[in-house]
C-alpha positions in Angstrom: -53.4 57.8 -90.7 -52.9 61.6 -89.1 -49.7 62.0 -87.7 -47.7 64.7 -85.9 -44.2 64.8 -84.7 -43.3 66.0 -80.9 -41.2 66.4 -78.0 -43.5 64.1 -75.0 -43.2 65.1 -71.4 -42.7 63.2 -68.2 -45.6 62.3 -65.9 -44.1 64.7 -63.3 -44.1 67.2 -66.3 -47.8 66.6 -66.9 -48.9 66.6 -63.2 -47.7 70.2 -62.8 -48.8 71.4 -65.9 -52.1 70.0 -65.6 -52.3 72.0 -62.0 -51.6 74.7 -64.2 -54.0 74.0 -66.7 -57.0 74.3 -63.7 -55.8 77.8 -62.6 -56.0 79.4 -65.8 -59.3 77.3 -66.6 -60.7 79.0 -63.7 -59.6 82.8 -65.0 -60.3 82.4 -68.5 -63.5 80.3 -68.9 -66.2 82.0 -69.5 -68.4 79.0 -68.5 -67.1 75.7 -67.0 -66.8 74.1 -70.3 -66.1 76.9 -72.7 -62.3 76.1 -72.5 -61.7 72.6 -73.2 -58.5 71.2 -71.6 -56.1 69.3 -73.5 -55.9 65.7 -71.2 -53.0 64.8 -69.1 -52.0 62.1 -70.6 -52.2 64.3 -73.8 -50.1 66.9 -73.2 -47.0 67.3 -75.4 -44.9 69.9 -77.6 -45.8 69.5 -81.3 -42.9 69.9 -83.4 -44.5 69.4 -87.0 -48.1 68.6 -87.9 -48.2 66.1 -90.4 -51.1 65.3 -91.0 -53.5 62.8 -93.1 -51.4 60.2 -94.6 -51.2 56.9 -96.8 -50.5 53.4 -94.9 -47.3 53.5 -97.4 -46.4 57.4 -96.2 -46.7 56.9 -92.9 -44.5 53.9 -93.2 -42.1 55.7 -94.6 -42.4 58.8 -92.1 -42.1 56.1 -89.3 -38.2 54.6 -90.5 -37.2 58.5 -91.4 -38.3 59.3 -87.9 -36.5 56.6 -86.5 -33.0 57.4 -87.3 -31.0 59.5 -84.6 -31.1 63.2 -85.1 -27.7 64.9 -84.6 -28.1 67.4 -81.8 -27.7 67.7 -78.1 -30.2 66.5 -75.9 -30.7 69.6 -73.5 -33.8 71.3 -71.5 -36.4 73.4 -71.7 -38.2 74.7 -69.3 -42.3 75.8 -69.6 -44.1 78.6 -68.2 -45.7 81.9 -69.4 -49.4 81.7 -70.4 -50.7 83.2 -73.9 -53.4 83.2 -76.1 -53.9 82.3 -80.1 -54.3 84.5 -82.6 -52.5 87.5 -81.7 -56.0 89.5 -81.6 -59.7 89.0 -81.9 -61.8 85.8 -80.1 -58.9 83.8 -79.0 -58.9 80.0 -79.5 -55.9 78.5 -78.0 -54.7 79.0 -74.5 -51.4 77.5 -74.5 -47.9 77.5 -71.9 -44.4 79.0 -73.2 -41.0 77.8 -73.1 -38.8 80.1 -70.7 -35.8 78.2 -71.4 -34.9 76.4 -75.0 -36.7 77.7 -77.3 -33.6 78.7 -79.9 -32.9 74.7 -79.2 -36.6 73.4 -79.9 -36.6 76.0 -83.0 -33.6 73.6 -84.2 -35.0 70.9 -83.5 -38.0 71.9 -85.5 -36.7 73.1 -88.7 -34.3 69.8 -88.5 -37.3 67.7 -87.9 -39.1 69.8 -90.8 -36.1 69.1 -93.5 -36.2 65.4 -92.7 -40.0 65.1 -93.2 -39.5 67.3 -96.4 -37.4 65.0 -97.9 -40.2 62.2 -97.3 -42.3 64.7 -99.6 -44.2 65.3 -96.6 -45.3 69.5 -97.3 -44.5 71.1 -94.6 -46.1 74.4 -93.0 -44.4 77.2 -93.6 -45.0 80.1 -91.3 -42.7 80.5 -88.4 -42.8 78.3 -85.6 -43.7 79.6 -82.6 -42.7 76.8 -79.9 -45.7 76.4 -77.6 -47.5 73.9 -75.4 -51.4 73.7 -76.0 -53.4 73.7 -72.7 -56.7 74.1 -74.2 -59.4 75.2 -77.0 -62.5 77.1 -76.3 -65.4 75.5 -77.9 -66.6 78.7 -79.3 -65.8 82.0 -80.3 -64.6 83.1 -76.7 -64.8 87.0 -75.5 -61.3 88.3 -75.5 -59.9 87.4 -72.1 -56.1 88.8 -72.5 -56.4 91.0 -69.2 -57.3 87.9 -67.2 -54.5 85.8 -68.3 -52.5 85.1 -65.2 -49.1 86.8 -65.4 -47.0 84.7 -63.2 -43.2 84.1 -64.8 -42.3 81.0 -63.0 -41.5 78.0 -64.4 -44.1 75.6 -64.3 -42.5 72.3 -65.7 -38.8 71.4 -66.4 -37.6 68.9 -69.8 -35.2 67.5 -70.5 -35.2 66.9 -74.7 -33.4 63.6 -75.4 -35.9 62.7 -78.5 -38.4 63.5 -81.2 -41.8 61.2 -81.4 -44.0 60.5 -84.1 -47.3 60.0 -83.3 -50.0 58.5 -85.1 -53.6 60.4 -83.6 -57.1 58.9 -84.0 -60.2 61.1 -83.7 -63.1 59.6 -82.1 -66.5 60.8 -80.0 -64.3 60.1 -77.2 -61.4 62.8 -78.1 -58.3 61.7 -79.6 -56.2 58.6 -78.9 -52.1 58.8 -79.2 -49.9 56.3 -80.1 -45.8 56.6 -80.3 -45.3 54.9 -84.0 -41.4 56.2 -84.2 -38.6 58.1 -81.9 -35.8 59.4 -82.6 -33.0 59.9 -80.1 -31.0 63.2 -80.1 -27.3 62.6 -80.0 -24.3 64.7 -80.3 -22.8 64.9 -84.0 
C-alpha cells in the first residue's frame, strides 16, 4: 500500500482553490493540457510521504496515526503561487501558506518523529509547506514571469487533524482513502 500523511481541506476550501487552480492554468500552460491539475476532490496539504508499504507496516502506521497529537488546532491560510525546483523546467505549480506555516512545520516534524519511530525512513530535506495545484506533463518552458502575483488569501483552514491516506494509482489517476486521523489537542 502507498501511503502519505496530510492536513485535508474543506469543500469550501477546494471550491476556491480549484477557481484558483483555472486562473493560473490559463497563465502558465503552455497548451491546454501541459499542466495537469491536481482534482478537487484531491486537493490536500501533504505532511509526510510515506510511501510503498507492507499490509503489516501500514497497519502499524494506521494505529500510530491514530492516537491524538499534542498540539493546538489553529489555521492556516493559503495563497501565493510558486513553481518547483527553484530553477530550470519547472514541474510543480503549487499555492503557499500566508498564515501557519511555523505551525504546519510543527506539525510536520512531529508527524515525522512519530512515523520514525514506526521505522518508517523519513525524508530529510527541509520541508517546505506547500499545496500542489498541478504537474506539467513534460519538461515545461520556464514560465516564472507569468506566474500571477496576487497576495490575497485564497482559502482559509482551520487544522484540527492529521490524515493518513492510503493512495492507489490507476489509468484513471489516483484514488484516496482516509485509513487513520489523528486529532490535534492541546497538551
Amino acid at each position: 500500500m502507498r501511503l502519505f500523511t496530510a492536513i485535508e481541506l474543506p469543500d469550501e476550501a477546494r471550491a476556491a482553490i480549484a477557481a484558483t487552480q483555472k486562473i493560473v492554468a490559463a497563465e502558465l500552460s503552455d497548451s491546454p493540457r501541459s499542466l495537469r491539475l491536481v482534482r478537487d476532490a484531491q486537493l490536500h496539504l501533504t505532511l509526510v510521504f510515506i510511501g510503498d508499504v507492507s499490509g503489516d507496516d501500514g497497519a502499524a502506521i494506521a494505529r500510530a496515526m491514530s492516537f491524538d497529537i499534542p498540539r493546538a488546532p489553529f489555521q492556516m491560510a493559503l495563497g501565493g503561487v510558486g513553481v518547483f525546483p527553484p530553477s530550470g523546467p519547472p514541474r510543480v505549480c503549487w499555492l503557499g501558506l500566508q498564515e501557519g506555516a511555523p505551525q504546519v512545520i510543527d506539525l510536520h516534524a512531529h508527524v515525522a518523529d512519530r512515523l520514525g519511530q514506526c521505522g518508517v525512513e523519513i525524508d530529510r530535506k527541509p520541508y517546505r509547506p506547500h499545496l500542489t495545484l498541478g504537474r506539467w506533463r513534460d519538461r515545461a518552458r520556464d514560465v516564472r514571469a507569468r506566474i500571477p502575483r496576487s497576495t490575497e488569501v485564497v482559502a482559509r483552514v482551520d487544522v484540527t487533524a492529521v490524515a493518513l491516506i492510503e493512495s492507489r494509482l490507476s489509468s484513471a489517476g489516483p484514488s484516496y482513502t482516509r485509513l487513520a486521523s489523528a486529532r490535534l489537542s492541546c497538551p
